[in-house]
C-alpha positions in Angstrom: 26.7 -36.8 27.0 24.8 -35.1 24.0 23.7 -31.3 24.6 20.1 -30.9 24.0 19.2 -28.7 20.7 17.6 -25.7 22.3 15.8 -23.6 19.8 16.4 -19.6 21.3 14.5 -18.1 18.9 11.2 -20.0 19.5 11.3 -19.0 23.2 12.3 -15.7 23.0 10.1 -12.7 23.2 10.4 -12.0 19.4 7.7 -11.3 17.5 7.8 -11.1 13.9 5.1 -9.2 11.4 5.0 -10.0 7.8 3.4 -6.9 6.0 2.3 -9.6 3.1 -0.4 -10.9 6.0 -2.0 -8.1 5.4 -1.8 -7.6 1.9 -5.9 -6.4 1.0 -7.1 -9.1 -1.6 -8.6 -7.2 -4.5 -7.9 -6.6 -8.6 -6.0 -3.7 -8.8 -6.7 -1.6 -12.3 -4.9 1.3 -14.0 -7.4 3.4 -15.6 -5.4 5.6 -18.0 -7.3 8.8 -19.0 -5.0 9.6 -22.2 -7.9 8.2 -24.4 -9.9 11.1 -23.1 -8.0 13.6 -24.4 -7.4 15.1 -27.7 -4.4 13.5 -29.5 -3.8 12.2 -25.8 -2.6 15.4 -24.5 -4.8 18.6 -24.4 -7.9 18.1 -22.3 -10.9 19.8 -23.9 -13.8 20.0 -20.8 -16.9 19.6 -23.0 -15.4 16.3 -24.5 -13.7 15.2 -21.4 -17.1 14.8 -19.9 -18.7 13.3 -22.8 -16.0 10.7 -22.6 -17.0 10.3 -18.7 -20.5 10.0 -19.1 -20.2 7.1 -21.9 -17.9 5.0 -19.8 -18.9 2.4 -18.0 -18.2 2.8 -14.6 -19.4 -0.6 -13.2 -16.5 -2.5 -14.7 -14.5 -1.2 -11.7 -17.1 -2.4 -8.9 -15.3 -3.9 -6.0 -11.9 -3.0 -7.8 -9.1 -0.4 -6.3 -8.3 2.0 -9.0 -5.5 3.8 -9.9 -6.0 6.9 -12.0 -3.4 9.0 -13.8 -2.5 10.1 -17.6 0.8 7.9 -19.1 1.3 10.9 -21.5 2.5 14.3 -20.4 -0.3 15.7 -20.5 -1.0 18.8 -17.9 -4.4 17.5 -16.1 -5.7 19.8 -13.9 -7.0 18.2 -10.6 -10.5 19.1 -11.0 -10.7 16.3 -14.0 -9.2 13.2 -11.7 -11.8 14.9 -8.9 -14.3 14.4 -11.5 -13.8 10.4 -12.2 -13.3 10.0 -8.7 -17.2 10.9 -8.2 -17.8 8.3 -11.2 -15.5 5.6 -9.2 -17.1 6.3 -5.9 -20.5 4.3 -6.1 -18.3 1.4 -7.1 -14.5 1.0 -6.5 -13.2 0.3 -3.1 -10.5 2.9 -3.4 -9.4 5.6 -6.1 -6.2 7.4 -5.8 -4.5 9.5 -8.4 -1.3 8.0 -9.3 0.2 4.8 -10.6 -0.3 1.3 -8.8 2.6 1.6 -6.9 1.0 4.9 -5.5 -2.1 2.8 -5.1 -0.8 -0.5 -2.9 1.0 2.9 -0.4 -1.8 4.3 -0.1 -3.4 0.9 0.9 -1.1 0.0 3.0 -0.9 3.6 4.5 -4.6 3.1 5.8 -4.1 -0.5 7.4 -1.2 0.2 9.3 -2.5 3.5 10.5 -5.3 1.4 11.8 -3.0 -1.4 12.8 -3.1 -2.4 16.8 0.4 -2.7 17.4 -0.7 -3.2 21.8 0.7 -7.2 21.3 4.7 -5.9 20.4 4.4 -3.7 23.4 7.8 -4.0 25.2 8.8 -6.7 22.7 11.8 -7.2 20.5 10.0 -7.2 16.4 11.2 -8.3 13.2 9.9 -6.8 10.5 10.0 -9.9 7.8 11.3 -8.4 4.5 11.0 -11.0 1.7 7.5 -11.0 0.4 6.1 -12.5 -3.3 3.2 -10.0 -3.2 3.9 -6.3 -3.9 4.5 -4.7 -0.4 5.6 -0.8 -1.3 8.7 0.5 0.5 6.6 3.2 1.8 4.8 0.0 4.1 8.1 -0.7 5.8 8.0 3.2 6.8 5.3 3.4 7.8 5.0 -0.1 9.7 8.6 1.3 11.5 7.2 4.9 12.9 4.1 3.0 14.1 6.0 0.0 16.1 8.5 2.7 17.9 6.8 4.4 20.5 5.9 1.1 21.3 8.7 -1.7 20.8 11.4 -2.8 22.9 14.0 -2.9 19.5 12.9 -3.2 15.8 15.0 -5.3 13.0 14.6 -6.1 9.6 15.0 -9.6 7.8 14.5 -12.8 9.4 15.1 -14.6 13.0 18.0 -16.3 11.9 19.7 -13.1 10.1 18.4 -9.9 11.2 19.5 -6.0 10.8 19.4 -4.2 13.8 16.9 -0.7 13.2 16.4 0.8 16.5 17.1 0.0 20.1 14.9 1.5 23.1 17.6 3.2 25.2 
């Protein structure tokens, strides 16, 4: 007599959430200011703004923008404050830093508005392999915001997971 396959996994309580599913479709741009400074290092104000007011600001429409100075320069925060304003009427998001700054802060804002009611009580796998670029600071995040609510957390897949945390 042949035992019947039974697949534990698929009727199990489990749920699983892939960060990548919520990955926010967009061209992400590094806009590097170092052109706007003299010899890429000293910002001078009245030529700082000249350089502002000639750039064209509607390449970046619908775009989320990273802003920061690859040189080690001293910028103070009033000039990043400044192109924000110039961003504003167009991007979809400006943060000061590099893109991996940018796809946190992203990320940051959808799981903080992430209903997490359906893995109440509820065993979760956080899926860890993704081809898009999910920051660390996701899995964080995504981890604080599923424990007050989750019956256990784990990391990985269905079939080879790490235990996280365990509601005692």
């Amino acid at each position: 007599m042949e035992k019947e396959i039974v697949n534990r996994v698929a009727q199990s309580q489990l749920k699983t959430i892939d960060l990548e599913d919520y990955y926010p479709i967009g061209e992400r741009v590094f806009l590097d200011i170092k052109d706007w400074l003299y010899e890429g290092f000293v910002l001078r104000e009245k030529d700082f703004r000249a350089s502002i007011a000639e750039h064209d600001w509607k390449q970046y429409q619908d775009k989320y923008i990273a802003v920061d100075c690859s040189t080690d320069a001293i910028i103070p925060g009033w000039a990043y404050m400044l192109i924000s304003t110039k961003l504003h009427p167009y991007a979809k998001r400006v943060v000061q830093g590099n893109l991996e700054t940018l796809e946190t802060s992203l990320y940051q804002s959808i799981i903080e508005d992430l209903d997490v009611s359906a893995y109440e009580g509820r065993p979760v796998i956080i899926k860890g392999c993704s081809n898009k670029p999910v920051p660390q600071n996701a899995y964080l995040f995504i981890t604080s915001k599923l424990l007050p609510v989750a019956k256990s957390v784990m990391y990985g897949e269905a079939c080879s997971s790490v235990p996280l945390y365990k509601k005692g």
